[in-house]
N, C-alpha and C positions, 0 to 999 in steps of 0.2 A: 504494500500500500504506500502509496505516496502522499507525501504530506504538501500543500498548497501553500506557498509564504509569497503573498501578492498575485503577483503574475506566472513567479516560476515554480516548479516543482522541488521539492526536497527529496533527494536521493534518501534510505531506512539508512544507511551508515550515517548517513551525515545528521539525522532525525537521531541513531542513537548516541550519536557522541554527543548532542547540543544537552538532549536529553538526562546523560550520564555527567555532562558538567552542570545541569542544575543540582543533579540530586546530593552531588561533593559539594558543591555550594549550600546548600543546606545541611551536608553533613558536618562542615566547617562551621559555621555562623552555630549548630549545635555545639559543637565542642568545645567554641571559644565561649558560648554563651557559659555551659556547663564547668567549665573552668575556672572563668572568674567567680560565680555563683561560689563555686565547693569554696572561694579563699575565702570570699566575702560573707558568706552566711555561716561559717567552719564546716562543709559535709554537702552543701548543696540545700539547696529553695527547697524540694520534696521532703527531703533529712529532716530538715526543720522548723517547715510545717506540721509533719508525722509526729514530731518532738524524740526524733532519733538523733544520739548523739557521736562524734567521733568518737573514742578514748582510747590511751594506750594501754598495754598490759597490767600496768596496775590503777587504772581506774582514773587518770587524769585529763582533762581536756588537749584533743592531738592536737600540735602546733596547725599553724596556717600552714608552713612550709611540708611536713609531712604531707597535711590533707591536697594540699597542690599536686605532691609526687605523687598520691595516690589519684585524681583526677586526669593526671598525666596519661600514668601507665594504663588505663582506661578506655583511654582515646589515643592509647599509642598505634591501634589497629589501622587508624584511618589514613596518617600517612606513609604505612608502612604498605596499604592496601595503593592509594597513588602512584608511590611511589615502583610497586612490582607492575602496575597496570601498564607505567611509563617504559617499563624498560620492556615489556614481554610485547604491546601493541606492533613493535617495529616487525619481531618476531611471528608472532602468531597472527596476527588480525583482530579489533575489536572486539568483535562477539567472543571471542575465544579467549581472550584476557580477563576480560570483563567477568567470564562463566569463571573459568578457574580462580581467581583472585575472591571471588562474593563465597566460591564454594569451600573454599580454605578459610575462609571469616568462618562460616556459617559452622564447618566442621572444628574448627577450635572452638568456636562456643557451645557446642552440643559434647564436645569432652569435658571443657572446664563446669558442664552442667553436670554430668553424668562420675565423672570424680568425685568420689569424696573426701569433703574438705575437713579440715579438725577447729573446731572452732569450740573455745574454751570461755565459756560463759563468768565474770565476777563471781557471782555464787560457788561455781561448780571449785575455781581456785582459793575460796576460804574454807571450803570442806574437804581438800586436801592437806597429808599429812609430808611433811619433807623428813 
C-alpha cells in the first residue's frame, strides 16, 4: 500500500522509516521525560504518587545520583537498540533490523521477567539471624 503525501506517493520503506523515527522520537522524549522525573521526584511521578519509595539496603532514602543510575540502566535498551539498528540497516535492510533489534528487546524482557529475582524485603532482614 502506498501512502499519498500531496501529490506524490510514499514508497512502504520510506513510510516505515518516517514511521520508525516517530516512534524513537517518542521513545526519547519518554526516556528523557522518565529520567528527569526519577531525579526530581526521587523514583519517578508513578513511584510517588503510589507512595512507593526508593531505599537502600538498610532502609534509607537512595541518593538522587543512585536513582538516576538506576533510570539510566532502564532506558539503556533504547540507544543501545539505535544504535544496532544503525549499524545492521546498511547490512541487512530495514524491515530486517528493525525485526531483529525489537525481537532481542522483547526476548531480554521476557527473561528478565521469567528469572527469578531475590528481592529481600526490610522485615524479612530484621528476622534474620547473623
Amino acid at each position: 500500500m502506498l501512502l499519498v503525501v500531496g501529490a506524490r506517493l510514499m514508497r512502504p520503506a520510506v513510510r516505515l522509516v518516517m514511521m520508525g523515527s516517530v516512534a524513537i522520537g517518542g521513545f526519547l522524549w519518554g526516556a528523557i521525560l522518565s529520567v528527569l522525573a526519577a531525579v526530581v521526584c526521587r523514583g519517578g511521578v508513578l513511584m510517588r504518587a503510589l507512595g512507593i519509595a526508593m531505599v537502600t539496603r538498610n532502609g534509607a532514602d537512595a541518593s538522587r545520583g543512585r536513582i538516576l543510575a538506576r533510570a539510566v540502566v532502564a532506558w539503556s535498551w533504547l540507544p543501545f537498540g539505535v544504535i544496532a539498528c544503525a549499524f545492521l540497516v546498511p547490512v541487512l535492510g530495514v524491515t530486517v533490523s528493525l525485526v531483529l533489534v525489537v525481537g532481542v528487546v522483547i526476548a531480554v524482557i521476557v527473561w528478565s521477567a521469567i528469572t527469578p529475582a531475590t528481592i529481600t524485603t526490610a522485615k524479612e532482614k530484621m528476622n534474620t539471624t547473623v
